[in-house]
N, C-alpha and C positions, 0 to 999 in steps of 0.2 A: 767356767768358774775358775779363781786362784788359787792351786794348790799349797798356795805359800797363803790365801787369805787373809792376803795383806796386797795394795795399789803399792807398797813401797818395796816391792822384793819380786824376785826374777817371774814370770809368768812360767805357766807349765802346762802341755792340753790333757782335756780332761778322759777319765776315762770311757763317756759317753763317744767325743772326739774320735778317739783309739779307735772304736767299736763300728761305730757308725758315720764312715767321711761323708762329708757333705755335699751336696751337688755343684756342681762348678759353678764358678763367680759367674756372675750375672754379666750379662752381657752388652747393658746400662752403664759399668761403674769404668767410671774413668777421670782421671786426673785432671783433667782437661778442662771440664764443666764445675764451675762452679758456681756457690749463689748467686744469683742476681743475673743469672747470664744470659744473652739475649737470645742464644741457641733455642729452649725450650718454646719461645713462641713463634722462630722463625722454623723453629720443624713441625711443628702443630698448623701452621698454613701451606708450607709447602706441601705434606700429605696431601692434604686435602686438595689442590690444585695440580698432584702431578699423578699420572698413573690411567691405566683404564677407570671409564666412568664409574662401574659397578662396584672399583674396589674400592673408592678411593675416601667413601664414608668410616669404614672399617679402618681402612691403611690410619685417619687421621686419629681413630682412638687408640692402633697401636702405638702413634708417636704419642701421646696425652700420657698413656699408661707409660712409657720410658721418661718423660717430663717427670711424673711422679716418684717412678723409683727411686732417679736421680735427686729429688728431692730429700727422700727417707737414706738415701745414702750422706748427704749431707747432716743430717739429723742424726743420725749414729754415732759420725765422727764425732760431732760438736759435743754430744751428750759422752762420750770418753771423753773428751777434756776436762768438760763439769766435774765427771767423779772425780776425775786426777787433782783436778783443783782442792774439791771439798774434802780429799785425803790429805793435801797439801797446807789448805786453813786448817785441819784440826789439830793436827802434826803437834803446832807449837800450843795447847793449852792445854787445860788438865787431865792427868791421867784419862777419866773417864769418855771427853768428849774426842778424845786424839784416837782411843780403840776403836769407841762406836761409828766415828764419821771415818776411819779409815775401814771398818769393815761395809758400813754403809757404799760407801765408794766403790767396794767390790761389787755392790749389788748392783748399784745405778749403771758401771762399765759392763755386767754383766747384760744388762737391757741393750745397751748399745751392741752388745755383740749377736745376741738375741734378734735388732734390728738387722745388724747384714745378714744375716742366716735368713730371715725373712726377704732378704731381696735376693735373694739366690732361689728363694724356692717359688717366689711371688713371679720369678723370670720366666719359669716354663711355662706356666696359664698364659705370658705374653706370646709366648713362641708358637704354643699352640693354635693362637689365634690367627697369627699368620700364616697359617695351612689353609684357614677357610679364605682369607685373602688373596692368597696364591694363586686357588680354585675359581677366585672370583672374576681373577685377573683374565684366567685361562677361559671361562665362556665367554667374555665378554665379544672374542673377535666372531665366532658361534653366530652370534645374536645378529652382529652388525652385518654378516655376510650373507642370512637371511633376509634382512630389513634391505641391504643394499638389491639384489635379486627380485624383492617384490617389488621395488621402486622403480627398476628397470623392466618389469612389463608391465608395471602401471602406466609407464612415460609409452612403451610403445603401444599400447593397445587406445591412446589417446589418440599417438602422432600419424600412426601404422598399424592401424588394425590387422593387415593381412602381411606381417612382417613373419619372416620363417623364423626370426631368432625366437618370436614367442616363445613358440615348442622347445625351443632347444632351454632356454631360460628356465623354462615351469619346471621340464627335468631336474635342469640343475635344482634348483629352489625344493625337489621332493627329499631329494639328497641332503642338501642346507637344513633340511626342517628335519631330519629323519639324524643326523649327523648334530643338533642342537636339541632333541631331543634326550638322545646320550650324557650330554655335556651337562642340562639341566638337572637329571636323575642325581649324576654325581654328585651336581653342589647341593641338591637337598640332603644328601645321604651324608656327606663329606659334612657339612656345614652340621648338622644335628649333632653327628658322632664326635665332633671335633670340640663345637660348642659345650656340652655337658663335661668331656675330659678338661678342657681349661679352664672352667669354674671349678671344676674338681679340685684343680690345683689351689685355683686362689682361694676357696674355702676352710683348704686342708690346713693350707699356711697362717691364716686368718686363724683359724682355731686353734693350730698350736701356739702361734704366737701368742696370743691371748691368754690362753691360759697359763703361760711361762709368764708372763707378764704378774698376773697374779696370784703368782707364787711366787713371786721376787717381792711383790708389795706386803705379801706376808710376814715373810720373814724380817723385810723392815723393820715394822710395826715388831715386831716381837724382838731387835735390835733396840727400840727405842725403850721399851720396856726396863731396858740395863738400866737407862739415864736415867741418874737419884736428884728431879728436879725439885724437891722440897727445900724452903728457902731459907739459909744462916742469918746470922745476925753477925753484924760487925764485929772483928773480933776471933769469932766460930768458929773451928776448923772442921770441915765437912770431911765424913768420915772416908778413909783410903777404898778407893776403889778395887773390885774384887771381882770383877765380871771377864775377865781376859778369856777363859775358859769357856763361859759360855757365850758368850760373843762367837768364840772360834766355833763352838758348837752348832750354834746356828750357822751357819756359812755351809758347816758341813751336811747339814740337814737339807739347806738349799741347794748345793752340790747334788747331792743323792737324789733328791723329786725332780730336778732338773734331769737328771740326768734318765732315769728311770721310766718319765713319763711317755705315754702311749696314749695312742687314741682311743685303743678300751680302755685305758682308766680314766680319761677327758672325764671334767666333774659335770661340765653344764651340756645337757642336752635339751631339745628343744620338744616340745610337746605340739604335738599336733592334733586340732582338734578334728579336722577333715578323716584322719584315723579311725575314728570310733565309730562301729555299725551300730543297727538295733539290736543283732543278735550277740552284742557281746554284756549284756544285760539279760542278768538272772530277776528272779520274782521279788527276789529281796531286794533291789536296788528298784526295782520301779515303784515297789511299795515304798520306800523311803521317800523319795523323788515327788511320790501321789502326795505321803505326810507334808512336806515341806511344801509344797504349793498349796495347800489346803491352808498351811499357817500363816503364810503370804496371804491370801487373800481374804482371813479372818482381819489381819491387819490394818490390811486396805480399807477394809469396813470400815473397822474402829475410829482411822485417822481421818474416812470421811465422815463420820458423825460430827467427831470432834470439829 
């Protein structure tokens, strides 16, 4: 947020910023790519057509997921200009519409800033996915060196049944299958542990952002409150605006939950109904439960008679 809480006056970081830096720039953002570009789909096929076979499903939603990012990086910037803009239309009109759309603007720039925070922290659930990629890359030659071994005493036990390389081949091939066995273990193990930490990430980030999100729509709505849109008559003169204070108030209020929030205090939790045993039901709660179904199905009656 602006400690000057104003778009037209020096920026300052905040003391959330101070406290807690932030994860390094994402490894997505870059000058380079911009909208429209044709980069995003010519890396989204390449993936997918380059690499060992097993990875290269995975490799192609790693580049999908950067396509993205880069997109929400472009969305950030553009939505800092808006605010700067609509600080810059209010500028010239009356008192009241020049403070609220300039504090406005702080709030809108501050979603933008909100957005690259989010692709910094949306990066690591991508990085993390490329571990189990890695892993995938690495059995795949595993797999093929067994496959190639059984093909080669399939061919001789056709051509040459009484070839001595058999024996020597099956050895190899207990090795191959024993030595691919390792390899498999891994990527179920690697792949599980890996998978649940990367959602982890993009959950985490998804839920704060979210919820910053709306607690900047909040205080909007409670910016907009100032605006005395009751209408004059030609003539009129609508009374001096006197909201400077609290205008600034609110920013500061935004400032402070922005800055304060935490995942224990996250408002929205989710209810899960798979949660509930039988045994977390006392006598009184199943007697209620027995009422209200009994009432339901006196209804039922009624509305079939009827």
């Amino acid at each position: 947020m602006h400690r000057t809480y104003s778009l037209r006056s020096q920026r300052a970081p905040t003391a959330s910023q101070l406290q807690s830096p932030p994860p390094p720039p994402s490894s997505t953002k870059s000058r380079f790519f911009g909208k429209g570009s044709i980069s995003h789909s010519f890396r989204k096929s390449a993936a997918g057509a380059l690499g060992p076979e097993l990875s290269r499903k995975l490799a192609q939603l790693i580049k999908m997921e950067k396509n993205l990012m880069r997109s929400i990086e472009i969305t950030a910037r553009e939505r800092k200009d808006v605010a700067k803009q609509l600080s810059l239309w209010g500028e010239g009109n009356d008192d009241d519409i020049s403070d609220i759309t300039d504090k406005l603007g702080v709030l809108i720039y501050e979603v933008g800033e909100l957005e690259d925070q989010f692709i910094d922290r949306y990066d690591q659930y991508r990085i993390t996915l490329k571990s189990i990629r890695d892993i995938e890359g690495s059995v795949q030659p595993s797999r093929e060196r067994k496959q190639k071994i059984t093909d080669q005493i399939a061919y001789l036990k056709y051509k040459d049944p009484q070839s001595p390389k058999i024996n020597v081949l099956e050895q190899e091939l207990v090795r191959a299958e024993a030595e691919s066995l390792v390899a498999e273990a891994q990527l179920s193990n690697i792949t599980r542990e890996k998978l649940k930490t990367a959602f982890n990430y993009q959950f985490d980030s998804i839920r704060e952002h979210s919820e910053k999100i709306a607690l900047i729509a909040g205080y909007g709505k409670a910016l907009l409150e100032l605006l005395d849109e009751s209408p004059v008559t030609p003539g009129e003169t609508r009374p001096a605006y006197d909201g400077y204070e609290a205008s600034k108030q609110i920013i500061v209020d935004a400032e402070n939950a922005l800055g304060s929030w935490t995942f224990d205090s996250a408002a929205v939790r989710p209810t899960l109904s798979i949660a509930a045993h039988d045994d977390e039901y006392d006598a009184d709660d199943l007697a209620d439960e027995a009422q209200h179904l009994e009432v339901t199905e006196k209804e039922w009656a009624e509305e079939g008679k009827a």
